[in-house]
C-alpha positions in Angstrom: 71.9 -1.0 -12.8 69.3 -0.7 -9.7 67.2 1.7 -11.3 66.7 -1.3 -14.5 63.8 -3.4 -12.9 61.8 0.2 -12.0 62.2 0.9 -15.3 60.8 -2.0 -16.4 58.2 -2.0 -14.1 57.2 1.4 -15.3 56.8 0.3 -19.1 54.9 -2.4 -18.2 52.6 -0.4 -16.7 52.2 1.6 -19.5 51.7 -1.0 -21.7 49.1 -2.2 -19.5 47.8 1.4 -19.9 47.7 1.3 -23.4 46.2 -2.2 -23.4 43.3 -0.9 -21.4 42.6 2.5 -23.3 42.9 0.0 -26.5 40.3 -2.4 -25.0 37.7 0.1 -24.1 38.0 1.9 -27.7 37.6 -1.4 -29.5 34.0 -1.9 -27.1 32.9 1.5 -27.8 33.5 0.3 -31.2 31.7 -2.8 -30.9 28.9 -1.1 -29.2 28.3 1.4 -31.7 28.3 -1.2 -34.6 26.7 -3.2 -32.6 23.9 -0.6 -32.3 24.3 0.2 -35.9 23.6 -3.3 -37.1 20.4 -3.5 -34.3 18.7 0.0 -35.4 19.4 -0.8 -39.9 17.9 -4.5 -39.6 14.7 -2.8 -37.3 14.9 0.8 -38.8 12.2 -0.3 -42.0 9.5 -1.6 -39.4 10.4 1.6 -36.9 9.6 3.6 -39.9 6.7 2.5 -41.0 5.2 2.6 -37.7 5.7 6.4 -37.2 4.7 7.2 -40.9 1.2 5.5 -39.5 0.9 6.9 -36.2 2.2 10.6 -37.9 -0.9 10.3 -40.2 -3.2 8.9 -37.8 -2.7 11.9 -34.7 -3.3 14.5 -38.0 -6.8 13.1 -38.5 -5.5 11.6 -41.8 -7.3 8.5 -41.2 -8.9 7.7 -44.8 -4.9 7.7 -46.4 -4.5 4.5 -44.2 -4.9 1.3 -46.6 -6.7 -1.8 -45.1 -2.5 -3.4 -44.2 -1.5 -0.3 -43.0 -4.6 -1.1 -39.7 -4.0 -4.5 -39.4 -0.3 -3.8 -39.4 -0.5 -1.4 -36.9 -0.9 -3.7 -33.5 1.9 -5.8 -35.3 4.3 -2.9 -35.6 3.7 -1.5 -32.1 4.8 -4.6 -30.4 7.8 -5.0 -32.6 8.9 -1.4 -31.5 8.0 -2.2 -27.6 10.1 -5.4 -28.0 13.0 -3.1 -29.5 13.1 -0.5 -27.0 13.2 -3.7 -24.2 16.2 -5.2 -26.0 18.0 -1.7 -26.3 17.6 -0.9 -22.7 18.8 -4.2 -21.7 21.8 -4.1 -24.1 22.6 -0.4 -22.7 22.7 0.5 -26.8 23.2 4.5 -27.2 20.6 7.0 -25.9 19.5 8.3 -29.3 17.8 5.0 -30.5 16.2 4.0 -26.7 14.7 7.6 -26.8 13.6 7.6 -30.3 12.0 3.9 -29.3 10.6 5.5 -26.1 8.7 8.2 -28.1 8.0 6.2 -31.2 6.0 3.5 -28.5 4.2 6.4 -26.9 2.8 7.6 -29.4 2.0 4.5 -30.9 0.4 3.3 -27.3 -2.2 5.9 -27.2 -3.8 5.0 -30.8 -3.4 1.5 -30.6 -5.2 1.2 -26.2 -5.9 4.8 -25.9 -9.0 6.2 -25.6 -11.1 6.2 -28.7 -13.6 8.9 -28.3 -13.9 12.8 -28.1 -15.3 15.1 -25.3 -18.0 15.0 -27.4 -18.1 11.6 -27.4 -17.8 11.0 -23.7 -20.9 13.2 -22.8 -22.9 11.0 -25.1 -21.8 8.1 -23.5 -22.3 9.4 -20.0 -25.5 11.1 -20.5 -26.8 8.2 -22.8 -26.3 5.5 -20.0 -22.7 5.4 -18.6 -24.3 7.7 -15.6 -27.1 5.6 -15.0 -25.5 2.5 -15.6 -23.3 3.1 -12.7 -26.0 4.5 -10.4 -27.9 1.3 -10.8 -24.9 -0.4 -10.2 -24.9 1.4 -7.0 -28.6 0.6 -5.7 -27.6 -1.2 -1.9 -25.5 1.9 -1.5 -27.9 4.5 -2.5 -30.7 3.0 -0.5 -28.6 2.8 2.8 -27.3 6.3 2.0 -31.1 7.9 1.7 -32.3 5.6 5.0 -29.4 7.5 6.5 -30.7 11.0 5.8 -33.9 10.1 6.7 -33.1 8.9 10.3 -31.2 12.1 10.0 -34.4 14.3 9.0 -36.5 12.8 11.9 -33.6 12.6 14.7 -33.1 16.4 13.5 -37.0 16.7 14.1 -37.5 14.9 17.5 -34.4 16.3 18.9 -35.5 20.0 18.1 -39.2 19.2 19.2 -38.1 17.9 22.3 -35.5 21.1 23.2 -35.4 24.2 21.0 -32.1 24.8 22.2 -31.0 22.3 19.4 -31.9 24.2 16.7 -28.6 25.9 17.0 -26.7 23.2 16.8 -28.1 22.1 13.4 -28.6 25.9 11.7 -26.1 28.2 12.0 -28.3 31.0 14.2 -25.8 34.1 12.6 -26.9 32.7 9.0 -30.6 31.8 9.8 -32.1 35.1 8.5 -34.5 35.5 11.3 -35.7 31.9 10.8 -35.4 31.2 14.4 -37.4 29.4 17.4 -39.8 32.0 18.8 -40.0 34.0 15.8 -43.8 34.7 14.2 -45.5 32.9 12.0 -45.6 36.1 9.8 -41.6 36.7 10.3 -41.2 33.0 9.1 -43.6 33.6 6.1 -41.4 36.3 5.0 -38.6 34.6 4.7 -40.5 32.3 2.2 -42.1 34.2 -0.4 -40.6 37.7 -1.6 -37.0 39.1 -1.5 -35.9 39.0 2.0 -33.3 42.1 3.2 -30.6 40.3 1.0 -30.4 40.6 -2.8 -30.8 37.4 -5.2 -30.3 34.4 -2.6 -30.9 35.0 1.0 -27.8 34.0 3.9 -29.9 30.9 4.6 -30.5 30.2 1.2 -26.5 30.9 0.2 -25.4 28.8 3.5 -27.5 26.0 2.2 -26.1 25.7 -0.7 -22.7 25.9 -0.1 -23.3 23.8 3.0 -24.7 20.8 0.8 -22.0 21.4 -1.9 -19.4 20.2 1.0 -21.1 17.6 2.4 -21.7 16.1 -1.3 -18.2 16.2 -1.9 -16.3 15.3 1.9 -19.2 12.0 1.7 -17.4 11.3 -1.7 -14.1 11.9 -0.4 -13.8 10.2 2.9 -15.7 7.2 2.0 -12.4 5.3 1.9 -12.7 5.1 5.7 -15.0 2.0 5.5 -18.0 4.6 4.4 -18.0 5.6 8.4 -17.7 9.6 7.4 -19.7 9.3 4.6 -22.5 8.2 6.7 -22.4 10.5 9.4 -22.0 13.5 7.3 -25.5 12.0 6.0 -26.8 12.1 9.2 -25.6 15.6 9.9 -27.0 16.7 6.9 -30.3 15.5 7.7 -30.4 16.5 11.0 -30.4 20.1 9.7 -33.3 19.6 7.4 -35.3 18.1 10.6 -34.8 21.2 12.7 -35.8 23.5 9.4 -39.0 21.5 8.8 -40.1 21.1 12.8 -39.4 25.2 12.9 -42.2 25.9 9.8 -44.1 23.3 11.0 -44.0 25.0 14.4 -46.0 28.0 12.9 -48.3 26.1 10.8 -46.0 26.7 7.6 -45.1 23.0 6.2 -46.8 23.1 2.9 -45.2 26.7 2.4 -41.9 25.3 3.6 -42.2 22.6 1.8 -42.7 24.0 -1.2 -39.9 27.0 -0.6 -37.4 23.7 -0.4 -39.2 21.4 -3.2 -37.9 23.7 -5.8 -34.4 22.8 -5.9 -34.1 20.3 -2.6 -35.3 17.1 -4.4 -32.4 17.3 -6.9 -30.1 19.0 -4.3 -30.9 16.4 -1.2 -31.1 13.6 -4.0 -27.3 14.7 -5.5 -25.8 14.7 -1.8 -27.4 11.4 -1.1 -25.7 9.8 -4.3 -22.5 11.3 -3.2 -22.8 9.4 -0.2 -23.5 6.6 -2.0 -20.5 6.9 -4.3 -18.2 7.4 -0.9 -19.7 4.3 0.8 -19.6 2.0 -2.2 -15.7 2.8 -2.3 -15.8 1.9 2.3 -17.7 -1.4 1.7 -15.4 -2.1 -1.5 -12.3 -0.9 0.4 -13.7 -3.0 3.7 -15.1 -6.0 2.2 -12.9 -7.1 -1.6 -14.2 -10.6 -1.7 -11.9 -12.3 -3.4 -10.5 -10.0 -5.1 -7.3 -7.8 -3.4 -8.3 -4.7 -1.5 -6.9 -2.4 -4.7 -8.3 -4.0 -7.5 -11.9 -4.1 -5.2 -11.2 -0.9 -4.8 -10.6 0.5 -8.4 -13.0 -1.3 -9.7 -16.1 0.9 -7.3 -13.6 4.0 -7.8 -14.6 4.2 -11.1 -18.0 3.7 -10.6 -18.2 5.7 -7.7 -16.7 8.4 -9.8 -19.1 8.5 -12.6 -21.9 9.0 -10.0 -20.2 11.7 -8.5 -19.0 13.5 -11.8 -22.8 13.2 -11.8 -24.1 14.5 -8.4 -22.4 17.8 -9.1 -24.0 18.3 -12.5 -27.5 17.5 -10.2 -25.7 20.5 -7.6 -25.2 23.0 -10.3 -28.7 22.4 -11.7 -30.2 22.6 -8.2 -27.9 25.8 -7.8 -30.2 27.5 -10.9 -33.5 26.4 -9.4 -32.4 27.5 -5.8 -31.3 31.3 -7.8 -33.9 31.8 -10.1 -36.8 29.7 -10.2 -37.3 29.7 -6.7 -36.8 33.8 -6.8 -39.0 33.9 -9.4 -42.4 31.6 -8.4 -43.9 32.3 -5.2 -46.7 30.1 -5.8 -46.5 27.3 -3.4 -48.1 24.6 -5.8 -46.2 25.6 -8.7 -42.9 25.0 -6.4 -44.0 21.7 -5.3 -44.9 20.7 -8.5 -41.5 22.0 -10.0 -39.4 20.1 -7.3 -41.2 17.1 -7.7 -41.4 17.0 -11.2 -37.6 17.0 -11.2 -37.7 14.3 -8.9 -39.7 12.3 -11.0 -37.4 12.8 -14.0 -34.7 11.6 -11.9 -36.3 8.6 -10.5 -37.2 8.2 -14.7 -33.9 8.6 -16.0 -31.8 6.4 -13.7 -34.5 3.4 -13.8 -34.2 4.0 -17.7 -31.6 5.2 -19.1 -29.0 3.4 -20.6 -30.9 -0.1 -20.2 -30.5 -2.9 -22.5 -26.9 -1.6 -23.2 -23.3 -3.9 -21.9 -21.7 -1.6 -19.3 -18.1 -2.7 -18.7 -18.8 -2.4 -15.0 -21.8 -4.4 -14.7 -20.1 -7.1 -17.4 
């Protein structure tokens, strides 16, 4: 008789067992019909919505009747408020991933972008590029008094001490082009192939040299602009001490000319980068009233469509610098090459694109 209440004990707790195991089949149950009942009341709409988007990502777009795009918006927010409700109600996986999908897809042709590559270069060449330079005129301005206080700090500094030069122009790289060396030494190094092929060390140093100060005065200028601006300065210290050496030996219209060529729209592409990094500093240091990231954003994008810029203006001075300047060694026809690019420059981003809404500028 002692062993009667454990034994009762134990079936109770079985039963409670049962009860439990019972409980959680009947939810399952409820869940699934439950789900059932959410996805065949919402599947017709659901449907329809993929059937459009299906024939809309194939190109398909004249088989669309005049309800099926006005519908479209409609549907896409009746599928983003289904796939809320499912994941709040924890319904099964298969519909909130078919929802997740189907409101993917949907997203990109109802906000997405609505133009090609094609389209874009239009648009960017057309205006969008100019647009934004404009929009960056305080900065650009700044940026090229910068270079300049560079170019004659570069100057005075070498005038004053030679020694400087070195500290500007890489000696190992200067291909002869040295304090001290002849007027007919530094002449040589202007017109004709010097002792390397194509480019000259100088001439592939340059380059290079400007590619990276174009892109770091981009890249940094989320420090308040500070190394955009100094990498400026640096920048145009070197040209100083390369005009005071030609000038030196009587060679500054030669020099001039050897650097006209494919510096205008070189120089001109780094000092826009500059621009584009100190637009993001002063946006970055001074948001108005608007919060630091939304300030911030809102140049990014601007600053980026000048830069996407300044490199197209690198890789066109990077043909002038390798072929045209290789090829003429008249120093007119080079000065009036480099500053008929500049001219076409100054043209274009006064002109271009005016009369036009720019989202930016809106």
């Amino acid at each position: 008789m002692s062993e009667a209440p454990g034994g009762i004990v134990a079936g109770l707790r079985g039963l409670a067992r049962r009860g439990k195991a019972e409980a959680e089949q009947e939810a399952i149950a409820a869940a699934a019909l439950r789900s059932d009942r959410f996805r065949q009341e919402r599947e017709p709409d659901w449907k329809r919505l993929e059937a459009i988007v299906a024939r809309m990502e194939r190109g398909r777009l004249s088989r669309l009747s005049d309800a099926d795009v006005l519908d479209l918006p409609v549907l896409y927010r009746t599928a983003s408020s289904s796939l809320s409700i499912a994941r709040e109600t924890s319904l099964d996986a298969a519909t909130i991933a078919y929802l997740e999908g189907l409101v993917s897809r949907a997203w990109f042709l109802v906000y997405g972008p609505r133009v090609g590559l094609g389209g874009w270069v239009r648009a960017f060449f057309g205006g969008g590029w100019s647009r934004a330079v404009r929009a960056l005129a305080l900065d650009i301005w700044i940026a090229l008094a910068v270079t300049v206080a560079g170019t004659v700090g570069g100057w005075a500094l070498v005038a004053a001490d030679p020694a400087w030069y070195g500290a500007f122009v890489p000696i190992a790289l200067a291909d002869g082009r040295v304090p001290g060396a002849s007027r007919e030494v530094l002449r040589a190094t202007l017109f004709g192939h010097t002792k390397v092929d194509g480019l000259s060390a100088l001439a592939a140093y340059l380059f290079g040299h400007n590619s990276q100060i174009a892109i770091l005065a981009f890249a940094l200028g989320f420090a308040f602009g500070v190394p955009s601006l100094l990498l400026l300065a640096q920048n145009g210290g070197m040209l100083g001490a390369f005009l005071w050496l030609f000038h030196s030996r009587g060679l500054s219209l030669e020099s001039a000319g050897w650097l006209s060529i494919h510096g205008t729209t070189e120089i001109l592409a780094i000092t826009l980068a500059g621009a584009a990094g100190l637009h993001i500093g002063r946006a970055v240091a001074f948001p108005g009233e608007k919060s630091v990231l939304v300030a911030a954003a809102e140049a990014g994008r601007r600053a980026a469509q000048v830069m996407v810029g300044a490199v197209v203006m690198l890789l066109i001075a990077a043909l002038l610098e390798g072929l045209g300047r290789q090829l003429i060694e008249n120093t007119f026809m080079r000065l009036g090459i480099g500053w008929g690019m500049l001219a076409f420059w100054a043209l274009y981003f006064t002109l271009a694109g005016r009369g036009r809404v720019d989202e930016d500028e809106a």
